[in-house]
C-alpha positions as CSV (number, residue, x, y, z in Angstrom):
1,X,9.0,25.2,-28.8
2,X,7.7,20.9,-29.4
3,X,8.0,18.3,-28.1
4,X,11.1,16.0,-27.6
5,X,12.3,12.7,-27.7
6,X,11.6,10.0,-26.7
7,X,7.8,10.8,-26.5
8,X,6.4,9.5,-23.5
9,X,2.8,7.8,-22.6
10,X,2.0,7.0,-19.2
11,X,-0.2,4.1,-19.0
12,X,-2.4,2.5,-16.1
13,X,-4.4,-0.8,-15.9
14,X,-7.2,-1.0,-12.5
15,X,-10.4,-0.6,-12.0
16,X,-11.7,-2.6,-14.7
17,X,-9.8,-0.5,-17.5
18,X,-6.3,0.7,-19.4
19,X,-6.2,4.2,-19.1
20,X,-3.7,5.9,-21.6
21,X,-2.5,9.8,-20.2
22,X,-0.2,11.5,-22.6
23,X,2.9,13.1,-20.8
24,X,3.7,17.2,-22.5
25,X,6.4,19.5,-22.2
26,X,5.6,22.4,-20.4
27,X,6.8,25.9,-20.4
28,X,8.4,25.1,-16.6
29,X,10.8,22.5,-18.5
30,X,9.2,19.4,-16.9
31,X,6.6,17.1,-18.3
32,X,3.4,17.1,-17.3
33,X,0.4,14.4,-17.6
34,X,-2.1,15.7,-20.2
35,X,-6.0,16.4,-19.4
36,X,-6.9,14.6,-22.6
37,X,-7.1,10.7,-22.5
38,X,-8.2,7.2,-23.7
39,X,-10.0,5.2,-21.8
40,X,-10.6,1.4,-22.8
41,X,-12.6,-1.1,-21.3
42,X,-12.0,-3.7,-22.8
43,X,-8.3,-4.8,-21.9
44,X,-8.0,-8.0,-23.6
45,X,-8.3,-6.4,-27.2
46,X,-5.0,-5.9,-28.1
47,X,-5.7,-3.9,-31.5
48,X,-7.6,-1.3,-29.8
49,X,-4.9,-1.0,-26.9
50,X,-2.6,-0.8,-29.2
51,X,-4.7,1.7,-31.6
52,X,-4.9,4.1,-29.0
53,X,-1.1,4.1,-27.9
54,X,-0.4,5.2,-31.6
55,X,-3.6,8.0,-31.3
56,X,-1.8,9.2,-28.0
57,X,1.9,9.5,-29.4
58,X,0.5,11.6,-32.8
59,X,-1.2,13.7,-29.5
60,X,1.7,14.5,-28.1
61,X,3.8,14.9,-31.2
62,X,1.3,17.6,-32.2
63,X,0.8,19.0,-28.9
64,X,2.2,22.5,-28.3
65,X,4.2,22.9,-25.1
66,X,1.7,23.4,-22.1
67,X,1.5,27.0,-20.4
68,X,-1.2,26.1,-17.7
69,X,-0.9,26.6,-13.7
70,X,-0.2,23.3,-12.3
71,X,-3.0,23.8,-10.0
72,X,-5.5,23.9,-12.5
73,X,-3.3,20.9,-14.3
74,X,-4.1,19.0,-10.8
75,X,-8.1,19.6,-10.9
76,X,-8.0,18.9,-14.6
77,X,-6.3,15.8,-14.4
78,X,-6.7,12.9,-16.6
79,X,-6.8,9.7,-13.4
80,X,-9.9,12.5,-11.9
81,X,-12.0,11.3,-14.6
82,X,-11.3,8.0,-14.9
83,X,-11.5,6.6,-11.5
84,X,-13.7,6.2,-8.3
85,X,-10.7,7.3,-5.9
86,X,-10.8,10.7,-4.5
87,X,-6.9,11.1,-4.1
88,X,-3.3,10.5,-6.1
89,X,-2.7,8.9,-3.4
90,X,-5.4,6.0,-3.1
91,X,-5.2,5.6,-7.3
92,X,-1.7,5.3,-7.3
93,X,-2.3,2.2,-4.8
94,X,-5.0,0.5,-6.3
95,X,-3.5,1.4,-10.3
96,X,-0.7,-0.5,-11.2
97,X,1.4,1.8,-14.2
98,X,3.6,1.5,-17.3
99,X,5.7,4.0,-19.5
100,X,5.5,3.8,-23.3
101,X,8.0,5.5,-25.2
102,X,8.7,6.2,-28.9
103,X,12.4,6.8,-29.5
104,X,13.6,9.6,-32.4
105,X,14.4,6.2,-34.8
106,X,11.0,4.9,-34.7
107,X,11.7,2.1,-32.3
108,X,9.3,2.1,-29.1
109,X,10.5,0.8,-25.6
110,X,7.1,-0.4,-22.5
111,X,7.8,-1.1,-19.0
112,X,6.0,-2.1,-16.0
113,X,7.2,0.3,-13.1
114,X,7.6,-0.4,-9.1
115,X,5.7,2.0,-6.8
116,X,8.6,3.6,-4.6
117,X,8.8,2.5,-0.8
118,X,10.4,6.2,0.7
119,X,7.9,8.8,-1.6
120,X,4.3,7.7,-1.7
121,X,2.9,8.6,-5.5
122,X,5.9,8.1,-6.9
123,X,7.5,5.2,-9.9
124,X,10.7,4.3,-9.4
125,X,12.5,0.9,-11.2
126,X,11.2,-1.4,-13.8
127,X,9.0,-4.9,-13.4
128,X,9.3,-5.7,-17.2
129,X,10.3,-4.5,-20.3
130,X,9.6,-5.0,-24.0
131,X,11.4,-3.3,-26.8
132,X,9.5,-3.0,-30.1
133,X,10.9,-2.4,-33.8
134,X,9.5,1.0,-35.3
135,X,7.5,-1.4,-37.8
136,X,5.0,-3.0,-35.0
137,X,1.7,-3.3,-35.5
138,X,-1.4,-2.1,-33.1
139,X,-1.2,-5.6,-31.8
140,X,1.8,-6.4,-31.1
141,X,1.9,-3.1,-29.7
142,X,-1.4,-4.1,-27.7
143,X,0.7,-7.3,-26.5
144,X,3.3,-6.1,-25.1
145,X,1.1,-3.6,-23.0
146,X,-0.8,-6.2,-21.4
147,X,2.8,-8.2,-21.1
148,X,4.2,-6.3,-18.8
149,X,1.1,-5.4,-16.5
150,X,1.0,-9.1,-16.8
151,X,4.5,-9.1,-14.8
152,X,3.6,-6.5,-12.8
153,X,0.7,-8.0,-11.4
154,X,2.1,-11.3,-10.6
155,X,5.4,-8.7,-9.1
156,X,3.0,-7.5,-6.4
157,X,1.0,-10.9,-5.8
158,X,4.5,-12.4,-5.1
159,X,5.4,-9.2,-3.2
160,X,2.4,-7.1,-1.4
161,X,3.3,-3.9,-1.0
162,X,3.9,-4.0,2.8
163,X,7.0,-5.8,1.5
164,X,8.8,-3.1,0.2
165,X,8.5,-1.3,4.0
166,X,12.1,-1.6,6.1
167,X,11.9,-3.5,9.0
168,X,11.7,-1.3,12.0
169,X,14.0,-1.7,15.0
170,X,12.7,-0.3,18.4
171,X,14.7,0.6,21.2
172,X,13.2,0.0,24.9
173,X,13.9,1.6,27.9
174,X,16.8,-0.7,29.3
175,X,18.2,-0.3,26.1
176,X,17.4,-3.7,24.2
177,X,15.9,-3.4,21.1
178,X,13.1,-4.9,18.6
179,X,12.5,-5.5,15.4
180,X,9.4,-5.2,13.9
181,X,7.3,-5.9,9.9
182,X,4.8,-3.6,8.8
183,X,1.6,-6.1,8.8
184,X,1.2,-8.0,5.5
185,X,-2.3,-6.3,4.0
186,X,-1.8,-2.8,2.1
187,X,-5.0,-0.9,4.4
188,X,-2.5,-0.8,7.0
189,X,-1.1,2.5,8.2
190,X,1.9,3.2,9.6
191,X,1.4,5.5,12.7
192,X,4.5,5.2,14.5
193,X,3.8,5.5,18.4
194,X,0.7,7.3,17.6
195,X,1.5,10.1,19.9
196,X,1.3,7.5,23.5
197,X,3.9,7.1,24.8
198,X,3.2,3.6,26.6
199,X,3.5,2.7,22.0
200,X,6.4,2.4,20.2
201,X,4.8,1.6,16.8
202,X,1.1,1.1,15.8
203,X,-0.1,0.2,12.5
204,X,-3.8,1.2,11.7
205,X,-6.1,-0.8,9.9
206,X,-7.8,2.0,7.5
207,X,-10.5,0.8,5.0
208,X,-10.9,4.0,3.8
209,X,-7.6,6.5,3.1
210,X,-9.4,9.2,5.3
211,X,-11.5,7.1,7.0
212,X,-11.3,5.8,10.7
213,X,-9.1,3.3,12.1
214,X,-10.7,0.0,12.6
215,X,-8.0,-2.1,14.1
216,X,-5.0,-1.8,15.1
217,X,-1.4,-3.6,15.5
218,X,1.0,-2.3,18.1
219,X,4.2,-2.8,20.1
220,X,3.9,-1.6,23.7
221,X,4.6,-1.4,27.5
222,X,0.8,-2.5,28.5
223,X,1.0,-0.1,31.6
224,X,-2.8,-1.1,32.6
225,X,-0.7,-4.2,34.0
226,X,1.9,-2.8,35.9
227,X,4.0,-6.0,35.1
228,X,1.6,-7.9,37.1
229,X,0.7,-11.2,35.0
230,X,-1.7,-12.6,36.9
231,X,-4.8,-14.3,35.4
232,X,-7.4,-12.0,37.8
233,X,-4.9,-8.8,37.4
234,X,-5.5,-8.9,33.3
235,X,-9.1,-10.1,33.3
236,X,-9.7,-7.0,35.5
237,X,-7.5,-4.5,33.5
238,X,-9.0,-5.3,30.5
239,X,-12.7,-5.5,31.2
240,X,-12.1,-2.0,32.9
241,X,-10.9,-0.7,29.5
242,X,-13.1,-2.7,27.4
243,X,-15.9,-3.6,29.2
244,X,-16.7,-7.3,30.7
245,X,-15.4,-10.1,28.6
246,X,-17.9,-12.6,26.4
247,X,-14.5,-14.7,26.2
248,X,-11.4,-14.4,27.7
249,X,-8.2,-17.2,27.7
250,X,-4.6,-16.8,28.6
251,X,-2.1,-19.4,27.8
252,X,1.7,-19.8,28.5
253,X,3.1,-20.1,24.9
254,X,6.6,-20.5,23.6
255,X,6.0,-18.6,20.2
256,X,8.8,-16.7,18.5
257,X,9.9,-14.5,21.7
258,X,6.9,-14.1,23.6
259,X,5.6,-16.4,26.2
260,X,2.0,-15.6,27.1
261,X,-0.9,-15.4,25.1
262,X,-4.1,-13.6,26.4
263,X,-7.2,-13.0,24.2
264,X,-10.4,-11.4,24.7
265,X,-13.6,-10.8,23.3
266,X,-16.7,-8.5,23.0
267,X,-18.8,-6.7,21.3
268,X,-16.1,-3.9,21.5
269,X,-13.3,-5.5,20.4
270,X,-11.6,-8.6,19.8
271,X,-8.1,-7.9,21.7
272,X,-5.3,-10.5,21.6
273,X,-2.0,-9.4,23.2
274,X,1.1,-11.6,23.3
275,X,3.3,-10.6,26.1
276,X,7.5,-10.9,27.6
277,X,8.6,-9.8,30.8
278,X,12.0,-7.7,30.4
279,X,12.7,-7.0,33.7
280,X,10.4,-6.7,36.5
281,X,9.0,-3.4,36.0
282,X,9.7,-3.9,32.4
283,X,6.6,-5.4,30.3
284,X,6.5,-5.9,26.5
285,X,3.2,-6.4,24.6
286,X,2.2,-7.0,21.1
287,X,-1.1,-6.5,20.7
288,X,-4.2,-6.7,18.4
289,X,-7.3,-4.5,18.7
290,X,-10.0,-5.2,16.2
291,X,-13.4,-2.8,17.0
292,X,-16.5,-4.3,16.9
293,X,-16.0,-7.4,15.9
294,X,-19.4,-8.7,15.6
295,X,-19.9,-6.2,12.7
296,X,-16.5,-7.6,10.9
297,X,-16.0,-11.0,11.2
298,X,-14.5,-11.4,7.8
299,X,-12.2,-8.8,8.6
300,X,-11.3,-10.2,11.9
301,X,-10.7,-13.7,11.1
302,X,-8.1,-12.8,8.5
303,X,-6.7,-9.9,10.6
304,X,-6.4,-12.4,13.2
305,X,-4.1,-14.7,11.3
306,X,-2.2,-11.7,9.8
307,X,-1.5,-11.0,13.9
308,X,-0.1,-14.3,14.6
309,X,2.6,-13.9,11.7
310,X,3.2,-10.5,12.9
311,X,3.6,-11.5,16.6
312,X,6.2,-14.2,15.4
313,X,8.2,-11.9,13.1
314,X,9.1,-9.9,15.9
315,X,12.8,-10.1,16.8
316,X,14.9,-9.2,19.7
């Protein structure tokens, strides 16, 4: 058994580097991503990029098909050594990734891929592509590699990749519904209702993949209120969750569909809730809850105004 046409390079540009991985036949009949590699550091030399795409097709061309366990395949894995994430998961976020192919006439085809929105991990549809004659050189080669990364990169600026999440519509307990945007920064988790049942989506702010939430966004009945709006009522309600208030304000607002804004502050958390009465017993929050705020105020200014457009891209 060989290899087949077209031969197939997967390619990824991050952390400072263009990290070419090989993909092999194996004897399962899929392809799999080769342990061997080339790393280069220096991404702006286009001969050497393009050096090492034509030392990884002759790899694969003389490859024999693969007979390991794709377990060991997994631990052996090319991204493992090439990377300071611990997970597929967190490179494939924070890696942005091109195919290189070499066609049975000679002629070679590179393209920028999008990260798919339903499978996390996973490629699916093209940013860019390039076709190239079979009698390219290493630079143009080289060129074309950094072309389409080029296009992917300015894909994602002009498209972060809470984008490519559906809107989520909510449906309340009188029956009216909301619709709702994942928050605009890619650390943010979608945890759905989170397992309370006063939330009918949260979104948690994760630094870290398996780290701990640090703030959250969330969609609500605020029961602590029991629909009571009163200045004293929420001061109260809060400070007893939250402790007692370094600042606290509450303004009638017309914005998007809400009409009162309350914030509050502490050393715990900087908390701002926008809230709409639905019916009397009916009370509909969107909230903010950023922990210790004193310790992230970087974090908290600019999740603060990524709150305010999430507020006002709520939609009845």
């Amino acid at each position: 058994m060989e290899q087949k046409y077209p031969l197939l390079l997967n390619i990824f540009k991050g952390e400072g580097r263009i990290l070419l991985v090989p993909s092999i036949r194996h004897i399962g009949g899929c392809l799999v991503d080769s342990d061997w590699f080339i790393n280069i550091e220096n991404i702006e030399d286009y001969v050497k990029i393009g050096e090492g795409i034509l030392k990884s097709i002759d790899f694969v061309k003389s490859n024999p098909i693969s007979k390991d366990d794709f377990k060991e395949r997994d631990l052996k894995a090319a991204w493992r050594k090439n990377s300071k994430y611990k997970s597929w998961i967190s490179f494939w976020k924070n890696n942005n990734h091109s195919f290189y192919k070499l066609y049975e006439d000679g002629h070679y085809e590179v393209y920028s891929t999008k990260r798919t929105v339903d499978r996390k991990g996973g490629y699916g549809g093209c940013i860019k592509e390039v076709n190239l004659p079979p009698t390219a050189t290493a630079e143009e080669i080289g060129k074309a590699v950094i072309e389409v990364f080029e296009a992917a990169e300015e894909y994602y600026h002009q498209s972060p990749a809470c984008d490519f999440y559906p809107a989520k519509q909510l449906e309340f307990l009188d029956g009216s519904t909301l619709v709702v945007k994942h928050p605009k920064e890619k650390h943010f988790v979608d945890h759905e209702d989170s397992g309370v049942a006063e939330i009918y989506q949260c979104y948690s702010y994760l630094p870290q993949e398996d780290g701990e939430s640090t703030a959250e966004f969330f969609v609500g009945i605020a029961p602590e209120l029991d629909c009571n709006l009163d200045t004293s009522n929420i001061k109260s309600c809060w400070e007893k969750f939250y402790g007692k208030a370094e600042f606290f304000e509450i303004q009638e607002v017309e914005y998007g569909i809400f009409q009162l804004r309350v914030e509050m502050r502490n050393k715990a958390t900087h908390k701002i809730s926008y809230l709409l009465k639905l019916e009397e017993d009916l009370l509909l929050e969107c909230g903010m809850d950023v922990h210790q705020p004193n310790r992230r105020k970087k974090l908290d200014e600019k999740l603060t105004v990524l709150f305010e457009e999430f507020a006002l891209e709520c939609k009845r």
